[in-house]
MARLO-283650 format. One record per residue (C-alpha): residue in three letters; x, z, y. Coordinates in steps of 0.001 Angstrom, whole numbers, padded with zeros to 6 digits, always signed. Layout:
# MARLO-283650
ALAXZY/...
***
This chain:
# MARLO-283650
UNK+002661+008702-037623/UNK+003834+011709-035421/UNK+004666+009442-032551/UNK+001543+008021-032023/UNK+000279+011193-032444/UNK+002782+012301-029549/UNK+001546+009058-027431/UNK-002205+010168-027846/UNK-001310+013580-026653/UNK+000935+012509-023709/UNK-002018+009848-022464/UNK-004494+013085-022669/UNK-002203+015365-020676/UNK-001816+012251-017791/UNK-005480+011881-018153/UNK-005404+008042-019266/UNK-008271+009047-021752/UNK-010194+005810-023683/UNK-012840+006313-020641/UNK-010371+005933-017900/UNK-009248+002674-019553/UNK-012397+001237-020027/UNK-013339+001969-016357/UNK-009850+000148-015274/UNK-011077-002578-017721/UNK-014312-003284-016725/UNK-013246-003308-012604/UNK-010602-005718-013482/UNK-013324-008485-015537/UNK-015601-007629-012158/UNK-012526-009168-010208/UNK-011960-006064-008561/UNK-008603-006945-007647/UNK-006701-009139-004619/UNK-003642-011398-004869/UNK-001126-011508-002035/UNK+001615-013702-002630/UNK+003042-012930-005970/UNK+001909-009822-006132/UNK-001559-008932-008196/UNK-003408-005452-006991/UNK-005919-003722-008943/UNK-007567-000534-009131/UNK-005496+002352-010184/UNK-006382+005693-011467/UNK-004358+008672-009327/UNK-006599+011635-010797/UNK-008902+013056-013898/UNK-010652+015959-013232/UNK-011735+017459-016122/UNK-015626+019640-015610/UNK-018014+021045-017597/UNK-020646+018598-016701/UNK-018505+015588-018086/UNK-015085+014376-016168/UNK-014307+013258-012775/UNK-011887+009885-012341/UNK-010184+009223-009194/UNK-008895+005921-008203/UNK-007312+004024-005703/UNK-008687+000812-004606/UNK-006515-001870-003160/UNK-007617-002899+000748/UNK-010466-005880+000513/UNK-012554-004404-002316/UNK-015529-003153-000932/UNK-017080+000319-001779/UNK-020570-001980-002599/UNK-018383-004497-004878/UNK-017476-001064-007130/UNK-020769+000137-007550/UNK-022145-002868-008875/UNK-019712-002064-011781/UNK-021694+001509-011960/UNK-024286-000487-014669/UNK-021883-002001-016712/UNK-019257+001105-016649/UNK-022672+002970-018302/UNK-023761+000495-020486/UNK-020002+000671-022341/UNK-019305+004379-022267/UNK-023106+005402-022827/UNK-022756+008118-020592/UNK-024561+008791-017094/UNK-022031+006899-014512/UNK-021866+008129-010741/UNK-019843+006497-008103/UNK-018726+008278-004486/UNK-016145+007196-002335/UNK-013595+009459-000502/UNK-010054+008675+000510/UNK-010434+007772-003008/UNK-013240+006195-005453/UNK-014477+009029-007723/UNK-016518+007834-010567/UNK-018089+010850-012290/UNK-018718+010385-016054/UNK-021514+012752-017260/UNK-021153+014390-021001/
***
């Protein structure tokens, strides 16, 4: 019991909250993700940013994914979390999640 206590406290501090997962979840059933070889890239979350307005989720996208093919997630990444969803892209995508 106090180890996945520890586990739930440890994915918190790393920021791989429930919402991050979902996001990750719902890009990968979009097919927002490219095989080369052997090797399967997806998108990756590098950063949670944690604001008063709600949180702030960083990710990396792998090349060949199109900025337009992740913001036709933005609908369904709302409809799960029922929260406001913006998307921006950076060096990174940012995909703000309003409280």
């Amino acid at each position: 019991m106090m180890l996945a206590f520890l586990h739930k406290v440890i994915d918190f501090l790393l920021g791989r909250t429930k919402d991050s997962k979902d996001i990750v979840t719902i890009f990968d059933e979009h097919g927002l993700s490219v095989v080369s070889g052997k090797n399967t890239y997806s998108v990756q979350l590098r950063k949670t940013v944690r604001h008063s307005w709600g949180t702030e989720y960083a990710f990396n996208v792998p090349l060949g994914i199109t900025f337009n093919k992740c913001k036709e997630c933005t609908g369904a990444i709302a409809d799960i979390l029922q929260k406001k969803v913006t998307m921006t892209s950076f060096s990174l995508l940012h995909v703000n999640v309003y409280e």
